[in-house]
DRENMI-930613 format. One record per residue (C-alpha): x, z, y; residue number from 0. Coordinates in Angstrom, 1 decimal, always signed. Example, Ala and Ser with C-alpha at 12.3 -4.5 7.8 and 13.67 -1.06 7.14 Angstrom:
(atom (+12.3 +7.8 -4.5) 0) (atom (+13.7 +7.1 -1.1) 1) 
//
This chain:
(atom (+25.3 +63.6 -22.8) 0) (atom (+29.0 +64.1 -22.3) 1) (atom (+30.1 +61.0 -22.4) 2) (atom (+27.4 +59.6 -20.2) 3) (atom (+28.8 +62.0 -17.5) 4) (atom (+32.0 +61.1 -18.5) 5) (atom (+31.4 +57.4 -17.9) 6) (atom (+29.7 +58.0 -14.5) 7) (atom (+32.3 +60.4 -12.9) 8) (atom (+35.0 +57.7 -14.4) 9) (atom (+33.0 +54.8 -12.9) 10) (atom (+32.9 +56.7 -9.5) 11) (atom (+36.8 +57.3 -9.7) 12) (atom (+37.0 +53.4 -10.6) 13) (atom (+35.3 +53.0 -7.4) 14) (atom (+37.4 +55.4 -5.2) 15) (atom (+40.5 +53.9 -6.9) 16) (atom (+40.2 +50.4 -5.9) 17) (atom (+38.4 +51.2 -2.5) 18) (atom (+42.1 +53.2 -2.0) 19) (atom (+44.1 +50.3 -3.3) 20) (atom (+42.2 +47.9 +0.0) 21) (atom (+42.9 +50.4 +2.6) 22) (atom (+46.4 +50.7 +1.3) 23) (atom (+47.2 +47.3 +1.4) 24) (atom (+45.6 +47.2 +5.0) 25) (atom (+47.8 +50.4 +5.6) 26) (atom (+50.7 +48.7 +4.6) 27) (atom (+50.3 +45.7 +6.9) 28) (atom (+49.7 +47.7 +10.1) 29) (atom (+53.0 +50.1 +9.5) 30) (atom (+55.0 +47.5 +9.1) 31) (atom (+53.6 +44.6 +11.7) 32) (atom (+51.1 +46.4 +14.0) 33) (atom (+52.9 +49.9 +14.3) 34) (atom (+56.6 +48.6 +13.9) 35) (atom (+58.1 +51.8 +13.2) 36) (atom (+61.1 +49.6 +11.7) 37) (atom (+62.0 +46.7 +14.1) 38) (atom (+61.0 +43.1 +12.7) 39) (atom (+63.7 +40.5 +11.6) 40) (atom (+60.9 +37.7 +12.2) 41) (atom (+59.9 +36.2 +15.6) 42) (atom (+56.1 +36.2 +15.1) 43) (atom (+53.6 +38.8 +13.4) 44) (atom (+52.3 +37.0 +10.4) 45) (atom (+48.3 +37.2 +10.6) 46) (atom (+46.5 +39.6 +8.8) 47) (atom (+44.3 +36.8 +7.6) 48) (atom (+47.4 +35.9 +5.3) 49) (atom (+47.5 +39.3 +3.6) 50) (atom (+43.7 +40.3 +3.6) 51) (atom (+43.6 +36.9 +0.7) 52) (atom (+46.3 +38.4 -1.1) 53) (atom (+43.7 +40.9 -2.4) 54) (atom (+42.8 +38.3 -4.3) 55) (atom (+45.0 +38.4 -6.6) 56) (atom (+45.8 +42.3 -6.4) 57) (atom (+42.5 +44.1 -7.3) 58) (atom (+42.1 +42.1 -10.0) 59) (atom (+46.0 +42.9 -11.6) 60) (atom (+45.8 +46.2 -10.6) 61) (atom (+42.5 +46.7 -12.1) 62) (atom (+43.3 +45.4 -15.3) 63) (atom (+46.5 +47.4 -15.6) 64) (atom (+44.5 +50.6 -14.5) 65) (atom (+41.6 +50.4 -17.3) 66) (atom (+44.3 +49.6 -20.2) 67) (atom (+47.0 +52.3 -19.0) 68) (atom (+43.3 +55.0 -19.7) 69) (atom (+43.1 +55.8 -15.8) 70) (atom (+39.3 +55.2 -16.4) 71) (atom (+39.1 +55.8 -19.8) 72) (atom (+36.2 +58.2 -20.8) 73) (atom (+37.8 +61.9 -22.3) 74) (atom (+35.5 +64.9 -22.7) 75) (atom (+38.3 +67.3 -21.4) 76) (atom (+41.2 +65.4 -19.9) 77) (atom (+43.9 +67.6 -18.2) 78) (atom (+45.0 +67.3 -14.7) 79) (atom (+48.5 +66.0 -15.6) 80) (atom (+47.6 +63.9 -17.8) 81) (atom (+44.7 +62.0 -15.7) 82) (atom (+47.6 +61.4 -12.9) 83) (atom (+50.0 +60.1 -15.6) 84) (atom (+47.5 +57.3 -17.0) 85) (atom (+46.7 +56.4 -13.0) 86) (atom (+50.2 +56.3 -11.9) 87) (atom (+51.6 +54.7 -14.6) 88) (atom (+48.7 +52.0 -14.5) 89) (atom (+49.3 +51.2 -10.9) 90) (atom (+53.0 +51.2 -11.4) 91) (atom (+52.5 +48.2 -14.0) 92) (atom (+49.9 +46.7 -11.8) 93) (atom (+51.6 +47.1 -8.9) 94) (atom (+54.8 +45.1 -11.0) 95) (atom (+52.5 +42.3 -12.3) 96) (atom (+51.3 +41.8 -8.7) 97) (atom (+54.2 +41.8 -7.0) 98) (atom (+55.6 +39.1 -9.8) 99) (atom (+52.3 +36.6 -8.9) 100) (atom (+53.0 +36.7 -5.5) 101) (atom (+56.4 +34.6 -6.1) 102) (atom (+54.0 +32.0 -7.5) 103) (atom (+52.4 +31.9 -4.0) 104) (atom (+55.2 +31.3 -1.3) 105) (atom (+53.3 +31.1 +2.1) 106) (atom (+51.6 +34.5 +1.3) 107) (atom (+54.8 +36.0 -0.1) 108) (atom (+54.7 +39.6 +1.7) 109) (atom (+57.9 +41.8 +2.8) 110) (atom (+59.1 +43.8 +0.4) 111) (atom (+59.4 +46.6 +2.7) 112) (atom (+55.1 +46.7 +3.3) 113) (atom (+55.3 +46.3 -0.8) 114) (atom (+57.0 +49.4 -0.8) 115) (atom (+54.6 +51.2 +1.7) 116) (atom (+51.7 +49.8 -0.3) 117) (atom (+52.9 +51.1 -3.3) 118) (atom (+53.8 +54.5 -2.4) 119) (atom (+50.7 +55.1 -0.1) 120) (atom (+48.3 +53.7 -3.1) 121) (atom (+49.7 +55.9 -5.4) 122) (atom (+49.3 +59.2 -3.4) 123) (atom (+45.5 +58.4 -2.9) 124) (atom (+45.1 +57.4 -6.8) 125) (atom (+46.4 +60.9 -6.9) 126) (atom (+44.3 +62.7 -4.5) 127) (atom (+41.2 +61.0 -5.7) 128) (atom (+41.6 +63.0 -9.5) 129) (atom (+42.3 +66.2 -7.6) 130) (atom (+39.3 +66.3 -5.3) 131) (atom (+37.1 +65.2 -8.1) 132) (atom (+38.4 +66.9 -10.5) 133) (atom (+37.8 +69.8 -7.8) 134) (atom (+34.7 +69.1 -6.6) 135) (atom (+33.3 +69.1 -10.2) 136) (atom (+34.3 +72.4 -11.0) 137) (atom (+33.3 +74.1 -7.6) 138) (atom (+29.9 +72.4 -8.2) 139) (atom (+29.8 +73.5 -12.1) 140) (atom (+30.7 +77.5 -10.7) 141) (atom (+27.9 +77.4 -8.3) 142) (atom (+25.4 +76.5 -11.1) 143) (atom (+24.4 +73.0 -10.2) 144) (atom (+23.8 +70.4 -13.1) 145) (atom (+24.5 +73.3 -15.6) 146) (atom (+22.9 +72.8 -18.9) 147) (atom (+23.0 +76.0 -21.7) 148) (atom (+23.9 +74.8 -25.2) 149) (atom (+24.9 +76.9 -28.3) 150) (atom (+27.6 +76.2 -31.1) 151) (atom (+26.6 +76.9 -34.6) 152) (atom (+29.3 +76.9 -37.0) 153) (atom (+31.2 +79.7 -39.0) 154) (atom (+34.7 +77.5 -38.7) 155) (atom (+38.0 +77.2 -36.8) 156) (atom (+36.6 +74.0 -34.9) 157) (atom (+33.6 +76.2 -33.8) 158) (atom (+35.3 +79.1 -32.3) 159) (atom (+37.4 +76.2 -30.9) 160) (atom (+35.0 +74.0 -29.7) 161) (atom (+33.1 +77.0 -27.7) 162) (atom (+36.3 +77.8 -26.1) 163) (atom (+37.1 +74.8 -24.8) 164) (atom (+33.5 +74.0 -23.5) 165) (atom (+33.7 +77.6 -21.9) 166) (atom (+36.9 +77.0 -19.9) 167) (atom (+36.3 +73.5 -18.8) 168) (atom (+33.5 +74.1 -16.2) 169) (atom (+33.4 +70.9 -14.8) 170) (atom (+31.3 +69.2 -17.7) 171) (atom (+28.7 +71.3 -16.5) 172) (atom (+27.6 +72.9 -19.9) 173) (atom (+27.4 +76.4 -20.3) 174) (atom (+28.2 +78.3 -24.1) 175) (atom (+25.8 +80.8 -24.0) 176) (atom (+27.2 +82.2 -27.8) 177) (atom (+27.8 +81.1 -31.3) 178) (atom (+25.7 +81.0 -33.8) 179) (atom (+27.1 +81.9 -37.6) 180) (atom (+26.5 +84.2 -40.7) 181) (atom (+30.0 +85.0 -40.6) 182) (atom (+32.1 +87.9 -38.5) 183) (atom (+33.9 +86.4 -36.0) 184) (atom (+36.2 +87.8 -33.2) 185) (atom (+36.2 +85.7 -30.3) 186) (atom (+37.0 +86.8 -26.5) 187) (atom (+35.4 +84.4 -24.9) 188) (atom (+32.4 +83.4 -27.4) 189) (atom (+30.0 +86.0 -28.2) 190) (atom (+28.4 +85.4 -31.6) 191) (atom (+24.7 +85.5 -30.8) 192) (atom (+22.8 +85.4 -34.3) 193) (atom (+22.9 +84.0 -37.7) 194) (atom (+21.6 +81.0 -38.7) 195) (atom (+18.0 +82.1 -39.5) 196) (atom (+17.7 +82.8 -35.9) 197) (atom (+18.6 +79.3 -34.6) 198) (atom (+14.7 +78.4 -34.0) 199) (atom (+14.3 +82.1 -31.9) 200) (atom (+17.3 +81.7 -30.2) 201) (atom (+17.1 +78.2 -28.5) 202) (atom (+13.6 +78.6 -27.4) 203) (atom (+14.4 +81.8 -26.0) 204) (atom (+17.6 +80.9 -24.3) 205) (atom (+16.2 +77.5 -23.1) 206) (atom (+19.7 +75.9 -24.7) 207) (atom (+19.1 +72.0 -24.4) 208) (atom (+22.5 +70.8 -26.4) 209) (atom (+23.1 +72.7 -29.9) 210) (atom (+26.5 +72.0 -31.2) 211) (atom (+26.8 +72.4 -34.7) 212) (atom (+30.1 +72.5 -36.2) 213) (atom (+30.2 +73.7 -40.0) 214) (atom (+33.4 +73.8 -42.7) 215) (atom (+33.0 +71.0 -45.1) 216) (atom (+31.9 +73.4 -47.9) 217) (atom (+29.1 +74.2 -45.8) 218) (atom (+28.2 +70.6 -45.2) 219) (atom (+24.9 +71.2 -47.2) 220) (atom (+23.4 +73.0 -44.8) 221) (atom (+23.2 +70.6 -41.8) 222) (atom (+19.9 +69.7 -43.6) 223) (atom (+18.0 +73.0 -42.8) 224) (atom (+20.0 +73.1 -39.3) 225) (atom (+18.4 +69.5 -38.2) 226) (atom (+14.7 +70.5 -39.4) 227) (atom (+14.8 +74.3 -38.0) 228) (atom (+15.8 +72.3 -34.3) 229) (atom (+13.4 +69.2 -35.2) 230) (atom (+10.6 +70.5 -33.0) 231) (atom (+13.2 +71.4 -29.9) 232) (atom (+13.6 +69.3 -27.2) 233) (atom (+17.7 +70.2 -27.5) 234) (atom (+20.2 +67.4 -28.0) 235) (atom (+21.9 +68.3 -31.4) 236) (atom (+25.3 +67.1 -31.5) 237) (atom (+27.0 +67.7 -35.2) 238) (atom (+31.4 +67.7 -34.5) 239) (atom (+32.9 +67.2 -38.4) 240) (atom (+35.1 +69.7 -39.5) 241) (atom (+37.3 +67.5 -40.6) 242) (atom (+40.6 +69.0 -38.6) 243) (atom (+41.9 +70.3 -41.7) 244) (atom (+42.1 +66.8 -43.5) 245) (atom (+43.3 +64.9 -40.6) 246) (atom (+47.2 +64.0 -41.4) 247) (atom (+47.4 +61.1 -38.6) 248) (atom (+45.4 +59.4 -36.2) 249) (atom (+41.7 +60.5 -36.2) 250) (atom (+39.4 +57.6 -35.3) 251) (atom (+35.4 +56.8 -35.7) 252) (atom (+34.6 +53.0 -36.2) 253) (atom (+30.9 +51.4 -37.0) 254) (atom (+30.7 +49.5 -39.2) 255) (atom (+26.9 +47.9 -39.6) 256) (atom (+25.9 +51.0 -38.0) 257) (atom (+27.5 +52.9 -40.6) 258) (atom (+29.9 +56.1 -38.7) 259) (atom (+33.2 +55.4 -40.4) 260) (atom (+35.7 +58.3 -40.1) 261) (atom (+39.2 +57.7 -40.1) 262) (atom (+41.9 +60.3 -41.2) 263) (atom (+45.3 +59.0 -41.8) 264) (atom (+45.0 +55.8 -39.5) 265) (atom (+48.7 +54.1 -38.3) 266) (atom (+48.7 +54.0 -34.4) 267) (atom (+50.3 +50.5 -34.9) 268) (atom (+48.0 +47.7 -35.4) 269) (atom (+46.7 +44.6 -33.4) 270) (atom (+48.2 +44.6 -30.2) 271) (atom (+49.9 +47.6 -30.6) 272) (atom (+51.8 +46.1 -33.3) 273) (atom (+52.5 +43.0 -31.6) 274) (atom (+53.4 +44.6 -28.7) 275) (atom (+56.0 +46.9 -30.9) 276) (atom (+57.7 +44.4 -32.1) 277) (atom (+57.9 +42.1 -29.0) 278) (atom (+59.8 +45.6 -27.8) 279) (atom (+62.0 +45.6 -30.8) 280) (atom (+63.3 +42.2 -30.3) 281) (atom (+64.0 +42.1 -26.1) 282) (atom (+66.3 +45.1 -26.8) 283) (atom (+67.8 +44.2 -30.6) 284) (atom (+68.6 +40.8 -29.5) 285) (atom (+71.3 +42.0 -26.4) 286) (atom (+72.5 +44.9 -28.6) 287) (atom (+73.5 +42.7 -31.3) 288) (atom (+74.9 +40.2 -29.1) 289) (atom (+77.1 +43.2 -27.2) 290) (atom (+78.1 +44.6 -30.5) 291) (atom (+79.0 +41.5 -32.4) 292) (atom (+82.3 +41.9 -31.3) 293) (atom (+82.7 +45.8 -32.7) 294) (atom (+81.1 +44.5 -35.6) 295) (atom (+83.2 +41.7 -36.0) 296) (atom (+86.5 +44.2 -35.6) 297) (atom (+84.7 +47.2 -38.0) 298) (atom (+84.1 +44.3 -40.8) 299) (atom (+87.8 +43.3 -40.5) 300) (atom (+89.2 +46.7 -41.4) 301) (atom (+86.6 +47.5 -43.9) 302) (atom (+87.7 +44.4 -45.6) 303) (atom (+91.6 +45.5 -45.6) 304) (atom (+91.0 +49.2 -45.7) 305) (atom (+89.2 +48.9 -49.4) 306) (atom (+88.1 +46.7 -52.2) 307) (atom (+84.4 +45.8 -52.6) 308) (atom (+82.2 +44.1 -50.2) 309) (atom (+81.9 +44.6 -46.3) 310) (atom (+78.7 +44.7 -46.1) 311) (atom (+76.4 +47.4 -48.6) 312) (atom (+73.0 +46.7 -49.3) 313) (atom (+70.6 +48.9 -50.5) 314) (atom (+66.6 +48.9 -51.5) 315) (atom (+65.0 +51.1 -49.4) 316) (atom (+60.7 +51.5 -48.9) 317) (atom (+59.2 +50.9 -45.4) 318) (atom (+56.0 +49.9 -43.9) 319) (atom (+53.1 +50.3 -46.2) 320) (atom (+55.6 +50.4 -49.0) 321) (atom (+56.9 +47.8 -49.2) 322) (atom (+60.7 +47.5 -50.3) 323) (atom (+63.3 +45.5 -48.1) 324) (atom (+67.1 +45.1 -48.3) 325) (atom (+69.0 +47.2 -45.7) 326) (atom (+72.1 +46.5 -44.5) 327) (atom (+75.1 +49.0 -43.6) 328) (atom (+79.0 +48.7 -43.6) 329) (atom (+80.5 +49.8 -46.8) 330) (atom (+81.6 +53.1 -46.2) 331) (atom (+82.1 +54.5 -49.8) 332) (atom (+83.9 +53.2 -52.7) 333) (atom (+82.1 +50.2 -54.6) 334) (atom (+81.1 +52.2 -57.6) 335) (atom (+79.9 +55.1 -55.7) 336) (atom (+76.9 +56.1 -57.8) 337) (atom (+78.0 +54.7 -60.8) 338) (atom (+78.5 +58.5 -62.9) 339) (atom (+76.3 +60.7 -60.2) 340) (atom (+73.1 +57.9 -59.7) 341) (atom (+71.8 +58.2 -56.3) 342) (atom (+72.2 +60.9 -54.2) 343) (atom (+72.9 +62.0 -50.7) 344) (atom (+76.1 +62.6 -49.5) 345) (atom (+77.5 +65.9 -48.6) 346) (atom (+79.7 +67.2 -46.7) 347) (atom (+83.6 +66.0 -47.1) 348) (atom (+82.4 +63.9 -50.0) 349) (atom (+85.4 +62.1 -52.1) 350) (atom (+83.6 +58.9 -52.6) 351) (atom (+84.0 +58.4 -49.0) 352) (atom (+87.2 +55.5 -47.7) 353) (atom (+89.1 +56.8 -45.0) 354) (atom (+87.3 +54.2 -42.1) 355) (atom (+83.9 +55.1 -44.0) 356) (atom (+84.3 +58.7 -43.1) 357) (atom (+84.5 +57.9 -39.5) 358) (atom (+82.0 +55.3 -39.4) 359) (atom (+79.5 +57.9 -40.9) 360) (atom (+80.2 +60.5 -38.4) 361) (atom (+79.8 +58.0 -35.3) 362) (atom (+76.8 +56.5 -37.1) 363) (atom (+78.9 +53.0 -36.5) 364) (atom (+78.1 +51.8 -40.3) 365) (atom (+74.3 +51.7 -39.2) 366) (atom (+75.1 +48.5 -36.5) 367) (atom (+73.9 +45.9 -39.3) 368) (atom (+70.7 +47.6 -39.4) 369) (atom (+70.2 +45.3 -35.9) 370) (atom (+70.0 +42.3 -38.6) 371) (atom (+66.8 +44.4 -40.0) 372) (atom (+65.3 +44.6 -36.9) 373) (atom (+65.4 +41.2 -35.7) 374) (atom (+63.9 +40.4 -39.4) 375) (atom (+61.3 +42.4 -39.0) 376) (atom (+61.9 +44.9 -41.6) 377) (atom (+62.6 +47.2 -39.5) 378) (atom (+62.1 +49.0 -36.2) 379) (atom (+64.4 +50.3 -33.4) 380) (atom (+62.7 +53.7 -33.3) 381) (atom (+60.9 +55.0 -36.4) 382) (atom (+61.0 +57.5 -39.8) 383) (atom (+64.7 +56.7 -41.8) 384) (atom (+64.0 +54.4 -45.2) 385) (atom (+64.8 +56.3 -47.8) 386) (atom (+65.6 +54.8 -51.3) 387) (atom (+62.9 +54.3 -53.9) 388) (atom (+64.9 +56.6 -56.3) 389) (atom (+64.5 +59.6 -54.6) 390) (atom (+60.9 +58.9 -52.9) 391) (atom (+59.3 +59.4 -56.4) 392) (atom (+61.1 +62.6 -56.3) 393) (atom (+59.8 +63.3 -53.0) 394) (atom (+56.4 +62.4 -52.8) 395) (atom (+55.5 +64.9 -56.0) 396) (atom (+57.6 +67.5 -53.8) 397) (atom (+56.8 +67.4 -50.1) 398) (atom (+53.1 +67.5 -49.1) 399) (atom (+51.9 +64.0 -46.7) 400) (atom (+55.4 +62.6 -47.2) 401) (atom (+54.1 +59.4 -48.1) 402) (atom (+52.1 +59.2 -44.6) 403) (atom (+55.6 +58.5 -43.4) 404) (atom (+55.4 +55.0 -44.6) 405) (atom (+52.3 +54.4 -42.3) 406) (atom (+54.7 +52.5 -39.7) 407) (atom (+57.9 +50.5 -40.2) 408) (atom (+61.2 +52.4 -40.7) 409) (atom (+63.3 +53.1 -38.0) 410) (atom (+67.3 +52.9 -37.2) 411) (atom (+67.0 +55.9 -35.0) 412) (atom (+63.6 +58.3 -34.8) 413) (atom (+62.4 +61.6 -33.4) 414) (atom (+63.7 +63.4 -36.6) 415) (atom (+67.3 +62.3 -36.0) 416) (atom (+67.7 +62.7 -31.9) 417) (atom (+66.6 +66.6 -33.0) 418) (atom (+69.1 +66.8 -35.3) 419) (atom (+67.2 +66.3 -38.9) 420) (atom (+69.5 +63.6 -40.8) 421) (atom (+72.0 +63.8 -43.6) 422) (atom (+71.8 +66.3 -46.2) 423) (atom (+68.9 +68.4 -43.9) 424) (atom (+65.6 +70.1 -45.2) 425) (atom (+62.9 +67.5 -45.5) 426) (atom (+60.4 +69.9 -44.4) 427) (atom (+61.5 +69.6 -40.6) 428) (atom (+62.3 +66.0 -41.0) 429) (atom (+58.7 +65.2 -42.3) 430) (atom (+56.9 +67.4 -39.5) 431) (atom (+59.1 +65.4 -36.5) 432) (atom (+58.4 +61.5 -38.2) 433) (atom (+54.1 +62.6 -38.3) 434) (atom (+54.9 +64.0 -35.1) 435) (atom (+55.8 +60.7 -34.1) 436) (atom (+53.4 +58.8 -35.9) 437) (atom (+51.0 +61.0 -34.5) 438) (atom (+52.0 +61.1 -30.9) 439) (atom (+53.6 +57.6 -30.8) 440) (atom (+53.3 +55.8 -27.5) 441) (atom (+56.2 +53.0 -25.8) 442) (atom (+57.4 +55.6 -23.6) 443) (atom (+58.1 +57.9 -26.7) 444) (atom (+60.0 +54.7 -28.1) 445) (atom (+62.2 +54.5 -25.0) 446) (atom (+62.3 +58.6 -24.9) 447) (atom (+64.0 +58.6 -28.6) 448) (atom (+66.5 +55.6 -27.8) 449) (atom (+67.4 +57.4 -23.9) 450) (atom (+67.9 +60.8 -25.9) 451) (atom (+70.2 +58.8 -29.1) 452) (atom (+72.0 +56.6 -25.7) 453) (atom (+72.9 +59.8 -24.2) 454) (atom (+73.5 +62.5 -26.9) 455) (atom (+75.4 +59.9 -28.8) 456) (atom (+75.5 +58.5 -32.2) 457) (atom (+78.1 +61.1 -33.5) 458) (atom (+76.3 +64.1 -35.5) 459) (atom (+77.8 +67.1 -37.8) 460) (atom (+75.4 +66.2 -40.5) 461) (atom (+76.3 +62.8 -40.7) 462) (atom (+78.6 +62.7 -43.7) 463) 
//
C-alpha cells in the first residue's frame, strides 16, 4: 500500500519533471532568439524547428540521469532536502551528458548562453514540482481525504519508532490511531491502545485497514497468533523486522526464488558501484602521481643519504575482505625498528624515528607511495587505514564490529583521519567514523573527505 502510492505520486512527478524539462528548453529558445534581452552576435534567428529535434536527444539523457541519481526513486518518507538534492543533482549530470552529445551534432549545436537559461530555468521547476506536491499531499492528508487508520503492534524501539514517524508524515495518508503492546510504554505522540489479546476488538472497532506489527526478535514467536487473530480482517498486515539492533552496515532485502533474504552487514560497493569506485580512484591517482613524481623522486634521494636501509618500507597490511597486500611508504624509521619492541604504533617523539622520517610523518609526505597501491588496486583513495595483521588479532577480540571495517578496500586518507582520528588515537572513535563511512558512503562523500584532507592539509599533531 505504501509503496503503491509511492510509485504513483513518483510516476506523476516523473511526468511533471520532464513536461518542465520541454517548456524549459522552449523557454530557453524564446529568451534568447525571440525576446533578445541580450543582443545577438548572429545575422539570422536560427529556426525553432532546429531546437524543438534537439529534444531528441535531451529527454532521453536527462531522463536516464534523473531515475539513477533517485529523483523518482520510490521512499516511504523522503525529506524535502533530500528529494531536491537527488533531482538537482540528476539534472546537473543530465544536463552535462547532454550538452556533451550535442558536440557530436554540429548543425544543431545550441548557444551556450540558451544552455545556460535552460539549465537554470529547468532546475527551479524540478524544484517547485517536489514542493507543490510535496504540499499538496499533506494539505490533502490534513483535510482527511484518502486517509486510511492502521495500528502498530509491537512492544519494541522500532514500534514506538515506526508510529512516530507515520504520525508526523501526513502526506502518506495513514493515520496511527495507537499502539498496541503488553508492555508500558511512554510515548507523546502514540497512545498505547490495548494489549495484544485485544487486537481482534480493536481493529473491528476502530475500522483500522493496515496493522503494522513490529515485535523484538525474542518475541518473534508470537507473529503466529498475531497473523490468525487478524486472519478474518479485511486489514492489510504489514510485519517491519526488528532487526535495527543487528544491523552493523547496509540493510538490504533481496528474493531469492521467492525466498525474503535479509541483509545486515552488506558493503555499499559492489557491481557498478565498485566499478565505478575504482574508475574514480584511477582518473585522480594517475595525475597525482604524475605531479608528485618529482617530490618523490627528491624525498627518496635524501632518505637514501640521510640513513642506511632501504628507501622504500613495505609492510603486510589486511584490506578488502581480508585479504593481505604489500603497502608501500618511505622509510621513515631506522631499518630494525621493531626488531626488540615487535610491532607497535609509534608515539610521540619516538627514538626509532630518522631525522627526515620525523618530518615526513608529521606532513603525512611518507604516505605518497601509497599512490602505487592505488593504481594496483589494493587500495583506495578514500577509505578505513590498513592496519597490520599483528595487531588486527589483537583488535578484533577487543573492539566490537571492527572487522566490518574490512567490508571495503583500505583507504590512503578516510573520514576517520580528516576528523582527526590517526596515530596513536582511541580506536573507538576511529571505528564509529570508518562504519560511518561504510555506512553512508556515496562519490560525493569520496570527494567531501579528499576536499576536507586538500584543504586542512596533510600535516596533523598525532601523526608521529
Amino acid at each position: 500500500m505504501l509503496q503503491d502510492r509511492e510509485k504513483f505520486n513518483d510516476s506523476l512527478l516523473a511526468v511533471m519533471d520532464l513536461f518542465a524539462l520541454t517548456i524549459s528548453w522552449f523557454t530557453a529558445y524564446a529568451i534568447r532568439f525571440a525576446i533578445k534581452l541580450i543582443p545577438l552576435r548572429i545575422s539570422h534567428i536560427p529556426p525553432l524547428s532546429d531546437f524543438t529535434w534537439l529534444l531528441i536527444i535531451l529527454i532521453p539523457l536527462e531522463s536516464l540521469s534523473l531515475y539513477f541519481s533517485g529523483a523518482w526513486r520510490r521512499t516511504m518518507v523522503p525529506s524535502l532536502s533530500r528529494s531536491i538534492w537527488r533531482a538537482l543533482r540528476g539534472h546537473i549530470v543530465g544536463s552535462g551528458l547532454t550538452l556533451a552529445a550535442f558536440f557530436f551534432v554540429a548543425r544543431y549545436r545550441p548557444s551556450r548562453l540558451m544552455f545556460v537559461i535552460f539549465v537554470a530555468a529547468a532546475g527551479a521547476w524540478i524544484v517547485v514540482n517536489r514542493i507543490v506536491i510535496r504540499s499538496l499531499l499533506i494539505k490533502k492528508r490534513r483535510r482527511g481525504v484518502g486517509i486510511k487508520k492502521a495500528v502498530v503492534i509491537g512492544s519494541s524501539a522500532t514500534a514506538q519508532r515506526l508510529g512516530n514517524l507515520l504520525a508526523r508524515h501526513h502526506e502518506l495518508g495513514i493515520e496511527v490511531i495507537g499502539l498496541i503492546s503488553d508492555d508500558r510504554i511512554d510515548s507523546p505522540e502514540i497512545p498505547v491502545i490495548g494489549k495484544f489479546n485485544d487486537i481482534q476488538r480493536i481493529v473491528e472497532r476502530s475500522d483500522a485497514l493496515t496493522a503494522f506489527v513490529a515485535l523484538p526478535w525474542d518475541q518473534s514467536n508470537k507473529i503466529r497468533e498475531i497473523l490468525e487473530a487478524l486472519s478474518d480482517k479485511i486489514a492489510d498486515i504489514k510485519v517491519v523486522p526488528d532487526l535495527a539492533q543487528y544491523a552493523a552496515l547496509r540493510t538490504r532485502v533481496e528474493q531469492f526464488e521467492g525466498l525474503p533474504i535479509v541483509n545486515l552487514a552488506e558493503s555499499p560497493l559492489y557491481g557498478w558501484r565498485a566499478i565505478g569506485k575504482r574508475i574514480f580512484d584511477i582518473l585522480i591517482a594517475s595525475p597525482l602521481l604524475i605531479t608528485a613524481s618529482i617530490p618523490m623522486l627528491c624525498l627518496a634521494i635524501v632518505v637514501k643519504l640521510t640513513s642506511s636501509g632501504p628507501v622504500i618500507f613495505r609492510q603486510q597490511r589486511m584490506g578488502l575482505d581480508g585479504r593481505l597486500f604489500t603497502m608501500y611508504k618511505f622509510r621513515s624509521m631506522r631499518a630494525d625498528s621493531e626488531s626488540d619492541t615487535g610491532p607497535v604504533w609509534a608515539i610521540q617523539n619516538d627514538a626509532r624515528r630518522t631525522g627526515i622520517g620525523s618530518w615526513m610523518r608529521r606532513h603525512s609526505l611518507d604516505e605518497l607511495p601509497q599512490l602505487i597501491n592505488v593504481m594496483k588496486g589494493d587500495m583506495s583513495l578514500v577509505g578505513p587505514r590498513p592496519e597490520r595483521p599483528e595487531l588486527i588479532n589483537q583488535f578484533r577480540k577487543e573492539i566490537p564490529r571492527y572487522m566490518l571495517r574490512h567490508r571495503v578496500k583500505a583507504g590512503i586518507t578516510g573520514w576517520a583521519q580528516v576528523h582527526g582520528w590517526r596515530g596513536n588515537t582511541p580506536l573507538d572513535g576511529r571505528i564509529e567514523c570508518d562504519l560511518f563511512y561504510i555506512q553512508n558512503w556515496s562519490f560525493a562523500l569520496d570527494i567531501k573527505i579528499l576536499w576536507l584532507t586538500l584543504i586542512r592539509g596533510w600535516k596533523s599533531e598525532n601523526a608521529y
